[in-house]
py3Dmol code that shows the C-alpha trace and the ligand (Angstrom):
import py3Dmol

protein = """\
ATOM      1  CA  UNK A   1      59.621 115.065  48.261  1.00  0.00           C
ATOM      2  CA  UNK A   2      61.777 118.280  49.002  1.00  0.00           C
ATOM      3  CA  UNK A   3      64.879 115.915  49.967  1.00  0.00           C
ATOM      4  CA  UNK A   4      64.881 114.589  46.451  1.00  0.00           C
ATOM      5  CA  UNK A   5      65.252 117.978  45.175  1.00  0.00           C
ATOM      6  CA  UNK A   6      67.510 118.737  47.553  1.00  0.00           C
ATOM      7  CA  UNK A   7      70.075 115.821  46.314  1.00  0.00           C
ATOM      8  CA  UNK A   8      69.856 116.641  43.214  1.00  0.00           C
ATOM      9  CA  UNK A   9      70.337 119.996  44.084  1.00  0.00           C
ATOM     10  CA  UNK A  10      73.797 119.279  45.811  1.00  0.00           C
ATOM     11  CA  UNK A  11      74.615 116.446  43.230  1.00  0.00           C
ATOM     12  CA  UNK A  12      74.573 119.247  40.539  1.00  0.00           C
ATOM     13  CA  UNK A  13      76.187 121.383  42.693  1.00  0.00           C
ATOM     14  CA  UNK A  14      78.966 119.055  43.123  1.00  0.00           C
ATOM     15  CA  UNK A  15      79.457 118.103  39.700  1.00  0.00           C
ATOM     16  CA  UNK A  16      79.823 122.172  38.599  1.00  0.00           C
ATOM     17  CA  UNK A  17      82.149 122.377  41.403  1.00  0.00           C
ATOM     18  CA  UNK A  18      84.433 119.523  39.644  1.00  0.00           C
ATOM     19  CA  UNK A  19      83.969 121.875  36.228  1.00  0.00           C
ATOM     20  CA  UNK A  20      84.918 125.068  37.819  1.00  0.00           C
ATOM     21  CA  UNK A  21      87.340 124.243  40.239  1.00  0.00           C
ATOM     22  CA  UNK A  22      88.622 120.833  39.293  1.00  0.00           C
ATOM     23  CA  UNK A  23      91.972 122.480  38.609  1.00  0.00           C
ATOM     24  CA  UNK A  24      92.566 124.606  41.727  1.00  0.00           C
ATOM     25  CA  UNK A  25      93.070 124.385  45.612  1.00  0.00           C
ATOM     26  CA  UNK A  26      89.524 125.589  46.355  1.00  0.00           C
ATOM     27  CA  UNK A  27      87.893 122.235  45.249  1.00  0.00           C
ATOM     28  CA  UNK A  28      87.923 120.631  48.189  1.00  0.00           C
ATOM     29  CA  UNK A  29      86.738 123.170  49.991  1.00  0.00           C
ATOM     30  CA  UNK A  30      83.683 123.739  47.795  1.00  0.00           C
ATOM     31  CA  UNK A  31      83.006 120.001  48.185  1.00  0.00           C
ATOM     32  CA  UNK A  32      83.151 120.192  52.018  1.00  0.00           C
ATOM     33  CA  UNK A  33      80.597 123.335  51.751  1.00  0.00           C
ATOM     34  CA  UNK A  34      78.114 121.502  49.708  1.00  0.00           C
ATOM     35  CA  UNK A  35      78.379 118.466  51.885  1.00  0.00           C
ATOM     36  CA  UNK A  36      77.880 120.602  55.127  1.00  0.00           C
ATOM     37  CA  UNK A  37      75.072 122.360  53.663  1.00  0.00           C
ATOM     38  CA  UNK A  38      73.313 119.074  52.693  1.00  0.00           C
ATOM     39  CA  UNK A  39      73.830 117.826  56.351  1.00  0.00           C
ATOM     40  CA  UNK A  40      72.400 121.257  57.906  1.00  0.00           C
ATOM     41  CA  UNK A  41      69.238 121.102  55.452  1.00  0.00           C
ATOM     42  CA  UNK A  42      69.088 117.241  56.228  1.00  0.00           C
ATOM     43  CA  UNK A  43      68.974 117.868  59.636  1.00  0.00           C
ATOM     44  CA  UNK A  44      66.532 120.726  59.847  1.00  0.00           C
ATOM     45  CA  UNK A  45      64.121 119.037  57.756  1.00  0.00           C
ATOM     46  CA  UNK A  46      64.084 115.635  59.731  1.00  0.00           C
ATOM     47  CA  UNK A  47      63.310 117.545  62.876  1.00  0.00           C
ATOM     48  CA  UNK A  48      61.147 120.309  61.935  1.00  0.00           C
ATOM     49  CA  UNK A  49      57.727 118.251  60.777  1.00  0.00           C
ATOM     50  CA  UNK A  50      56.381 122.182  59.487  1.00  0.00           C
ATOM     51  CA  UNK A  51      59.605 121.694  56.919  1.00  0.00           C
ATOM     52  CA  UNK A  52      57.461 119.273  54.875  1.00  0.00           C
ATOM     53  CA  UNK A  53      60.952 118.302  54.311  1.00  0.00           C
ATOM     54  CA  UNK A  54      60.484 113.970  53.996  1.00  0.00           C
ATOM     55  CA  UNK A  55      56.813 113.608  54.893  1.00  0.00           C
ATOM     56  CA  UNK A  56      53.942 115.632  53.637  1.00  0.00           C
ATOM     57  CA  UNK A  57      52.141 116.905  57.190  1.00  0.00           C
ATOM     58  CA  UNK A  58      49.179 118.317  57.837  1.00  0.00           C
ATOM     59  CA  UNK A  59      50.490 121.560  60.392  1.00  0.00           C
ATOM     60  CA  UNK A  60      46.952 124.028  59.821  1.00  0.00           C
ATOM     61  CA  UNK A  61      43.593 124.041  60.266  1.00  0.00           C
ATOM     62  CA  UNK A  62      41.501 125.449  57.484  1.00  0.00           C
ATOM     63  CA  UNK A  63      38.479 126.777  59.400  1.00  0.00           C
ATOM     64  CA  UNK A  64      39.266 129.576  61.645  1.00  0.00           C
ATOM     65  CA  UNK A  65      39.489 127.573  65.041  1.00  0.00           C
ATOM     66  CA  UNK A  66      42.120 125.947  66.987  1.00  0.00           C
ATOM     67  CA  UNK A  67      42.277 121.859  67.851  1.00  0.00           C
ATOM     68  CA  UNK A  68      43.893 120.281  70.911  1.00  0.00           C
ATOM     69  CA  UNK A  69      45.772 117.638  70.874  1.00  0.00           C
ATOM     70  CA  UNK A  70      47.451 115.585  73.177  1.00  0.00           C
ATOM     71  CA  UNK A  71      50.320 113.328  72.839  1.00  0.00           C
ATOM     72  CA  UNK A  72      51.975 110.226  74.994  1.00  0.00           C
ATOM     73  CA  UNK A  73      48.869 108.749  77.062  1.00  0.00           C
ATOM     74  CA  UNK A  74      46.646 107.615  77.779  1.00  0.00           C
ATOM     75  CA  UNK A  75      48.091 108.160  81.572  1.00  0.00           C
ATOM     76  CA  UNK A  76      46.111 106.614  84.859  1.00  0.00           C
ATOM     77  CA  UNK A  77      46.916 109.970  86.907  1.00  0.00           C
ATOM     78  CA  UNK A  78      47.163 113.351  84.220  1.00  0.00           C
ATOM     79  CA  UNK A  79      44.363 111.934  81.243  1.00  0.00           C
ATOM     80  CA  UNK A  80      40.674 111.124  83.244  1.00  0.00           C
ATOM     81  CA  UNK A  81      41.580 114.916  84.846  1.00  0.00           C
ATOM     82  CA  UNK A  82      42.370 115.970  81.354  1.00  0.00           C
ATOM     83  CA  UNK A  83      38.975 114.306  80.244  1.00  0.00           C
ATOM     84  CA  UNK A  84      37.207 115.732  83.101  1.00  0.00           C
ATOM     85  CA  UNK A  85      38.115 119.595  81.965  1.00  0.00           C
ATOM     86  CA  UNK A  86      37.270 118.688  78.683  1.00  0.00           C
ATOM     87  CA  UNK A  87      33.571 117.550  79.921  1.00  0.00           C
ATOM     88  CA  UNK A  88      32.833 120.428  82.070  1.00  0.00           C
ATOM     89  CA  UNK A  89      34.076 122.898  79.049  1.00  0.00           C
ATOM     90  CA  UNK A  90      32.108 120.867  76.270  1.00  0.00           C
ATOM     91  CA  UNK A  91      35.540 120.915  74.099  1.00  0.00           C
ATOM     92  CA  UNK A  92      36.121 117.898  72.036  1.00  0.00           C
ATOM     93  CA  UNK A  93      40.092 116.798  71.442  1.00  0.00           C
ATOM     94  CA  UNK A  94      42.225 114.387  69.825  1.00  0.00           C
ATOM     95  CA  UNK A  95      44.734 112.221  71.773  1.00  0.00           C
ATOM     96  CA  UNK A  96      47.965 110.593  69.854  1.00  0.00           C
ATOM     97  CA  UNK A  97      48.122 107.647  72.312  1.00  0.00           C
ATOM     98  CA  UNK A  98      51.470 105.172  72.523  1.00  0.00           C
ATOM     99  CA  UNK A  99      50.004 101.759  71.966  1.00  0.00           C
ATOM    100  CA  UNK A 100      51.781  99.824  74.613  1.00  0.00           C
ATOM    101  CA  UNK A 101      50.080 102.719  77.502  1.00  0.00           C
ATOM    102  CA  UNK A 102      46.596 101.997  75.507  1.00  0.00           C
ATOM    103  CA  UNK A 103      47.053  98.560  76.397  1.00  0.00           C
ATOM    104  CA  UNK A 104      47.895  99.178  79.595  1.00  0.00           C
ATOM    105  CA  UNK A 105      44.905 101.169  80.462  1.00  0.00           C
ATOM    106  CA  UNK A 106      42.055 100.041  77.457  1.00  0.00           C
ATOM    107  CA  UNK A 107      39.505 101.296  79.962  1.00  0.00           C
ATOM    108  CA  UNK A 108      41.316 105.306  79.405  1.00  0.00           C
ATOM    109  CA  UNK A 109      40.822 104.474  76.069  1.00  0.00           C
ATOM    110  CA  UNK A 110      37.045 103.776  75.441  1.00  0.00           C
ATOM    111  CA  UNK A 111      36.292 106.309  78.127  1.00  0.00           C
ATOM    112  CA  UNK A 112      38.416 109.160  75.586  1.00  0.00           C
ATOM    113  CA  UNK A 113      36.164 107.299  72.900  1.00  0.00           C
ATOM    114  CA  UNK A 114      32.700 107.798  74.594  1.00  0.00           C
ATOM    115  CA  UNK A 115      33.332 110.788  75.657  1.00  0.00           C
ATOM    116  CA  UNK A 116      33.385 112.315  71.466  1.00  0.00           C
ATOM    117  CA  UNK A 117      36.851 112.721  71.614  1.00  0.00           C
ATOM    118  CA  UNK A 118      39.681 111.640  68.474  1.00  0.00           C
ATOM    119  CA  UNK A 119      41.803 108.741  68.975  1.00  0.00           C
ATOM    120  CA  UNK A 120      44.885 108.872  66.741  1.00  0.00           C
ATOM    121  CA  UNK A 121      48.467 106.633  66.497  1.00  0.00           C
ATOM    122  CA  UNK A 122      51.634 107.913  67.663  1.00  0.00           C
ATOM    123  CA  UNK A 123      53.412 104.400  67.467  1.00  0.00           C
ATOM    124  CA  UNK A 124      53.413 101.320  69.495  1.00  0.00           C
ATOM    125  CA  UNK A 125      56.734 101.885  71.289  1.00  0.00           C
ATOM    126  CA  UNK A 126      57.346 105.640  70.953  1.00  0.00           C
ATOM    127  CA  UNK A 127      61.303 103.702  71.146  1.00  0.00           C
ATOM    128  CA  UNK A 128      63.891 106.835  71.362  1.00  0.00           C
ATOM    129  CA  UNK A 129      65.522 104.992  68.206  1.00  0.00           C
ATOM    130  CA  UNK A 130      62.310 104.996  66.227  1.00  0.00           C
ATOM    131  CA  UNK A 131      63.657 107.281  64.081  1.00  0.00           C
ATOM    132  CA  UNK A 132      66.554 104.524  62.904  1.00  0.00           C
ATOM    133  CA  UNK A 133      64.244 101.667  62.739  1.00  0.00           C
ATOM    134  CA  UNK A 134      63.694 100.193  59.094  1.00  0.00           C
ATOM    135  CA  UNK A 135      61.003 100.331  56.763  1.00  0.00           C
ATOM    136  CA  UNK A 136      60.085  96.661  57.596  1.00  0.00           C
ATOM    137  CA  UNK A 137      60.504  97.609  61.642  1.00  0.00           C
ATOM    138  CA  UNK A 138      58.283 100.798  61.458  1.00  0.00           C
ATOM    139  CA  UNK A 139      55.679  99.555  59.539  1.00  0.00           C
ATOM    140  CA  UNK A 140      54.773  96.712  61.995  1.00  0.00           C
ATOM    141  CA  UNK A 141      54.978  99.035  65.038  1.00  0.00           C
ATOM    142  CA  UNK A 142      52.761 101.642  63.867  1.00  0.00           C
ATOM    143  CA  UNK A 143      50.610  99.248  62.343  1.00  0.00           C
ATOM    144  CA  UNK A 144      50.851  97.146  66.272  1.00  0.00           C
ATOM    145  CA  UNK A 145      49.523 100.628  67.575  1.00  0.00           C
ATOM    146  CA  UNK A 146      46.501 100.717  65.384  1.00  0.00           C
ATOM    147  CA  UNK A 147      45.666  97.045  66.025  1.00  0.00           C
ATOM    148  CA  UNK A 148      45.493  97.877  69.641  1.00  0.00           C
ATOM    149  CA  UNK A 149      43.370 100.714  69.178  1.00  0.00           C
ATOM    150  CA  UNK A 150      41.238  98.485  66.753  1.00  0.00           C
ATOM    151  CA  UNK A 151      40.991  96.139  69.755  1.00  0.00           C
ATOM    152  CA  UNK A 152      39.743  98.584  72.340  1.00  0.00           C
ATOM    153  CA  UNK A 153      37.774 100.934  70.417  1.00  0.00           C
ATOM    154  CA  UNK A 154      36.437  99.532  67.378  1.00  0.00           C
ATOM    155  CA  UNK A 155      37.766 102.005  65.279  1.00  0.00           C
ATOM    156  CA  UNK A 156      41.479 102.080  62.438  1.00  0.00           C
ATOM    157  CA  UNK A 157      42.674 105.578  63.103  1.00  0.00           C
ATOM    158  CA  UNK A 158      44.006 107.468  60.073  1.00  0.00           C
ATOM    159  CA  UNK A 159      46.161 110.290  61.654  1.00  0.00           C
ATOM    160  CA  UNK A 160      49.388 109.459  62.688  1.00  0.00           C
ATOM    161  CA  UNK A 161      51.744 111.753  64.628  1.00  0.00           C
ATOM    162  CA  UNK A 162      55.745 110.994  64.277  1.00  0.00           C
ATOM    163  CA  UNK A 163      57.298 110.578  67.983  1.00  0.00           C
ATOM    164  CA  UNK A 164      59.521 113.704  68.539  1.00  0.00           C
ATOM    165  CA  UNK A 165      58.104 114.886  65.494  1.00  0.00           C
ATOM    166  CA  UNK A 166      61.251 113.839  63.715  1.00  0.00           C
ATOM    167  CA  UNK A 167      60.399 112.077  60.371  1.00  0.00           C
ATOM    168  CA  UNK A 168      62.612 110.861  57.956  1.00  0.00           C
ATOM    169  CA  UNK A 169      62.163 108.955  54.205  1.00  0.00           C
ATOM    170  CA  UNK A 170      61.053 105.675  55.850  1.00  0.00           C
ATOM    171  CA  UNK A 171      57.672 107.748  57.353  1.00  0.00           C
ATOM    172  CA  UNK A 172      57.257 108.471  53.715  1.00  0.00           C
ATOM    173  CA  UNK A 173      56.754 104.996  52.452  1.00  0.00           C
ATOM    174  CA  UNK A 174      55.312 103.615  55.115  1.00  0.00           C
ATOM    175  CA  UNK A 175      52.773 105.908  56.056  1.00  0.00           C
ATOM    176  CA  UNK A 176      51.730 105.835  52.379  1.00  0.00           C
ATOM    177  CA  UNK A 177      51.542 101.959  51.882  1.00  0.00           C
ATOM    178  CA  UNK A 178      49.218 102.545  55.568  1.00  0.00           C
ATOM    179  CA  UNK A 179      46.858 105.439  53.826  1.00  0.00           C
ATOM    180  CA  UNK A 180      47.577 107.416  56.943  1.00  0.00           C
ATOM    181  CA  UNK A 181      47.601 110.995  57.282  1.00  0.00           C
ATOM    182  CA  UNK A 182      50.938 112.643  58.711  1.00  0.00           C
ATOM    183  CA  UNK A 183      49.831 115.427  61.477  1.00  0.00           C
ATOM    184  CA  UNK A 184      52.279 117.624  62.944  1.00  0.00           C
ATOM    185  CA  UNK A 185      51.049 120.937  64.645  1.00  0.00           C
ATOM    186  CA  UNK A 186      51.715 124.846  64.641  1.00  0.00           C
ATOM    187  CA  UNK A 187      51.848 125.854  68.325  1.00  0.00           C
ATOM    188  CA  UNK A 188      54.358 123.249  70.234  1.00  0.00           C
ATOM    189  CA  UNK A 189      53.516 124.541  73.779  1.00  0.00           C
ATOM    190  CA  UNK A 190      56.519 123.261  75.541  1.00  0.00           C
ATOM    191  CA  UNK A 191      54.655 121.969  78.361  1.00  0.00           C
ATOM    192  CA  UNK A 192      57.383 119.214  78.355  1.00  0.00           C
ATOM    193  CA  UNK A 193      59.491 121.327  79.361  1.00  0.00           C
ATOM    194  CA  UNK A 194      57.874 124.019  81.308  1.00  0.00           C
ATOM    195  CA  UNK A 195      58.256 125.100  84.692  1.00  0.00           C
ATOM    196  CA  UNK A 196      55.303 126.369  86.152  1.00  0.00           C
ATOM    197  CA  UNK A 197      51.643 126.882  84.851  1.00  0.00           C
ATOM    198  CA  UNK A 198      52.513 130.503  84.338  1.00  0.00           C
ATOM    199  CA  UNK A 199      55.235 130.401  81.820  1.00  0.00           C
ATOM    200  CA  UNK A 200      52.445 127.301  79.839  1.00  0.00           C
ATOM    201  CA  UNK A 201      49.833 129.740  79.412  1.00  0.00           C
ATOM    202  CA  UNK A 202      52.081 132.184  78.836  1.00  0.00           C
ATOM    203  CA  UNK A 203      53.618 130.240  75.985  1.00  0.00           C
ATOM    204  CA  UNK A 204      50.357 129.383  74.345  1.00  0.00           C
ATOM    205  CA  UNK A 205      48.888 132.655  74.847  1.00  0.00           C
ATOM    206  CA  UNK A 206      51.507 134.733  73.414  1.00  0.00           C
ATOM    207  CA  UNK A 207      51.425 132.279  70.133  1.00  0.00           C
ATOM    208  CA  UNK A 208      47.444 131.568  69.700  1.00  0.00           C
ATOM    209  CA  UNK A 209      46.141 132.190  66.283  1.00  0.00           C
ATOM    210  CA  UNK A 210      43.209 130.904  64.012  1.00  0.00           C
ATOM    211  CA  UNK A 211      43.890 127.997  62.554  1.00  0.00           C
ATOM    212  CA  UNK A 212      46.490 126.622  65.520  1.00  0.00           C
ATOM    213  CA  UNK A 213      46.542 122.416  65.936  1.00  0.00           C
ATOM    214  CA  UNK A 214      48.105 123.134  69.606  1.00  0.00           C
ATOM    215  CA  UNK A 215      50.522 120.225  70.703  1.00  0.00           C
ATOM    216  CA  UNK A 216      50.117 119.260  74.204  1.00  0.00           C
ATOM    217  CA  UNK A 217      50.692 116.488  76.419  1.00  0.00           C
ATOM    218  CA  UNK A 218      48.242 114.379  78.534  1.00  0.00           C
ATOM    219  CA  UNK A 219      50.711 112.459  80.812  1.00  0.00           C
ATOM    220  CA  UNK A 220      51.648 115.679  82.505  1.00  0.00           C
ATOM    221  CA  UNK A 221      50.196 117.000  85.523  1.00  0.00           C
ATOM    222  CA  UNK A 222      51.092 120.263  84.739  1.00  0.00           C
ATOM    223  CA  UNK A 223      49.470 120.038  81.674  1.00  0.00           C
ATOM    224  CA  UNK A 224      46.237 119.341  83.283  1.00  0.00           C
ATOM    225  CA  UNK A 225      46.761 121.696  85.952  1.00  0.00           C
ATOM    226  CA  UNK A 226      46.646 124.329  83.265  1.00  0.00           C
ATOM    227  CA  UNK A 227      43.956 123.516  81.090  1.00  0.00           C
ATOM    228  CA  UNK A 228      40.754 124.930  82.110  1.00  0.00           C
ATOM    229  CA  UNK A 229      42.928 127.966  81.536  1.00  0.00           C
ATOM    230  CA  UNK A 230      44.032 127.476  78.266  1.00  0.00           C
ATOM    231  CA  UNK A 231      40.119 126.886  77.214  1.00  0.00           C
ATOM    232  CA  UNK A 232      39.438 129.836  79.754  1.00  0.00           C
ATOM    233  CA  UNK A 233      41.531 132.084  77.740  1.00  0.00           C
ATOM    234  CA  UNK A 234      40.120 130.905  74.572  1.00  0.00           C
ATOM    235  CA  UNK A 235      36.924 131.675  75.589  1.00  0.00           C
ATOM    236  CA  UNK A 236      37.799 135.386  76.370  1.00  0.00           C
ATOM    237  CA  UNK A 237      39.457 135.980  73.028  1.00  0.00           C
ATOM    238  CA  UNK A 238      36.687 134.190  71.047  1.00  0.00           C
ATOM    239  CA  UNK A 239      38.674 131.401  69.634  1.00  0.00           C
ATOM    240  CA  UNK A 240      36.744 128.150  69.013  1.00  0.00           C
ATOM    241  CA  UNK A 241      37.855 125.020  69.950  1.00  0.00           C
ATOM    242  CA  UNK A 242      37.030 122.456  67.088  1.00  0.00           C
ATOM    243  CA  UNK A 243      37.677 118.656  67.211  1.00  0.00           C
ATOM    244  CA  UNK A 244      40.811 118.388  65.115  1.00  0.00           C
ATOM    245  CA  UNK A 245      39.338 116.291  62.107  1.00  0.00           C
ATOM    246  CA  UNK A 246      36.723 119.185  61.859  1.00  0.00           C
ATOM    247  CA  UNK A 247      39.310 121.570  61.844  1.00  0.00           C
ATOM    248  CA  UNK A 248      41.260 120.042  58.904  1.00  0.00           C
ATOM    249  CA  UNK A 249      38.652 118.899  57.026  1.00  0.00           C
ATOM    250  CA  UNK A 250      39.859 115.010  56.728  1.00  0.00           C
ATOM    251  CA  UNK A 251      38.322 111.539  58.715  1.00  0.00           C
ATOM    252  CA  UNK A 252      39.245 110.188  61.325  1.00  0.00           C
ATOM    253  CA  UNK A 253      39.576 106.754  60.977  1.00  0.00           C
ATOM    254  CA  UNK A 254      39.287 103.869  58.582  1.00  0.00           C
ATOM    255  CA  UNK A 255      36.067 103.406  56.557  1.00  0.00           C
ATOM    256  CA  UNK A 256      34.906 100.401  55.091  1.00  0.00           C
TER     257      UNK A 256
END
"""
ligand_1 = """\
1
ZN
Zn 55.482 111.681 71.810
"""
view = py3Dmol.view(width=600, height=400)
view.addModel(protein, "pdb")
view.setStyle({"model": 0}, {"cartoon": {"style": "trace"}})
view.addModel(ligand_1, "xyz")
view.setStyle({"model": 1}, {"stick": {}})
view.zoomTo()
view.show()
């Protein structure tokens, strides 16, 4: 794990810093450097999953093709129109579903199942404190999420997407002891947080490149407002659109 390295760096770092300039004014200053620096690189590498920092994710394809995911459903209004481009377009996707909403709507669930698409795990309670719960606490949510999927579908997923895409060491051990697979993504389109569907497909357009796992969102309308252009425009530049464990190579869910 980089963070180890990373402590040890600053530990050393610390300790040379006693050596050097145990005798004089600057110490403390030093100190307070290597601290802040440790903080900064803590802090990137928690929220940046690409940073590999705590948790080992997969971020690429490794055939030249792009895979869609979706995040936060399944959602009774945005995800059977989401679905329904997806049909007419023959392109095959993976949805990171919360498991409370899959319980909520099971029926969203086996219909994204039947219809060939990926059903991953991205937590039970997607809780805006996820990131503090403990070991002990995360385990038994994420593993709640894949019993409800289990439930509805069948099927254990293996891919697991953080919430917020903020990981930390916890992830690490639990995600392990789970034999899940960590996926984070290389083209965030900010539909969260976009305006209009011009400035979306502007966003993934300008950024599209072989190899892209494109994060997306199916509980927003505007999201599946501006789909059939974001396959449109896919089309034009011949980029395939492959089903995400295609893409990277690794199975989707549990096999016994
Ligand atoms: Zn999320």
């Amino acid at each position: 794990m980089k963070h180890n390295l990373v402590i040890a760096f600053c530990i050393t770092a610390a300790a040379l810093s006693f050596v050097i300039f145990g005798e004089t004014d600057y110490l403390w200053f030093v100190l307070g450097g290597i601290a802040l620096l440790f903080i900064s690189v803590v802090a990137y590498g928690s929220s940046q999953i690409q940073a590999n920092y705590f948790v080992k994710s997969i971020n690429k394809g490794r055939v030249k093709a792009i895979a869609l995911t979706f995040d936060d459903g399944p959602d009774p209004e945005s995800t059977p129109r989401i679905l329904e481009t997806l049909r007419e377009n023959n392109v095959k996707a993976t949805f990171f579903v919360i498991g409370r909403k899959a319980v909520e709507y099971p029926d969203l669930l086996r219909q994204i199942v039947e219809e060939g698409h990926t059903i991953a795990n991205h937590s039970y309670s997607h809780h805006y404190l996820i990131g503090l719960f403990s070991s002990k606490k995360l385990r038994s949510d994420i593993q709640r999420c894949n019993e409800a999927i289990r439930d509805i579908t069948g099927q254990v997923p293996v891919f697991f997407r953080p919430p917020f895409g903020v990981t930390n060491p916890r992830y690490a051990g639990v995600l392990k002891d789970l034999k899940m697979e960590s996926i984070g993504w290389s083209l965030r389109s900010m539909d969260t947080r976009a305006k209009n569907k011009y400035q979306l497909i502007q966003k993934i357009i300008s950024k599209l490149k072989p190899r892209d796992i494109v994060l997306l969102h199916d509980h927003l309308p505007l999201t599946a407002d501006t789909l059939p252009d974001i396959i449109g425009h896919c089309r034009e530049m011949g980029i395939k659109i492959e089903p995400l464990p295609r893409l990277i190579g690794k199975e989707p869910y549990e096999t016994n």
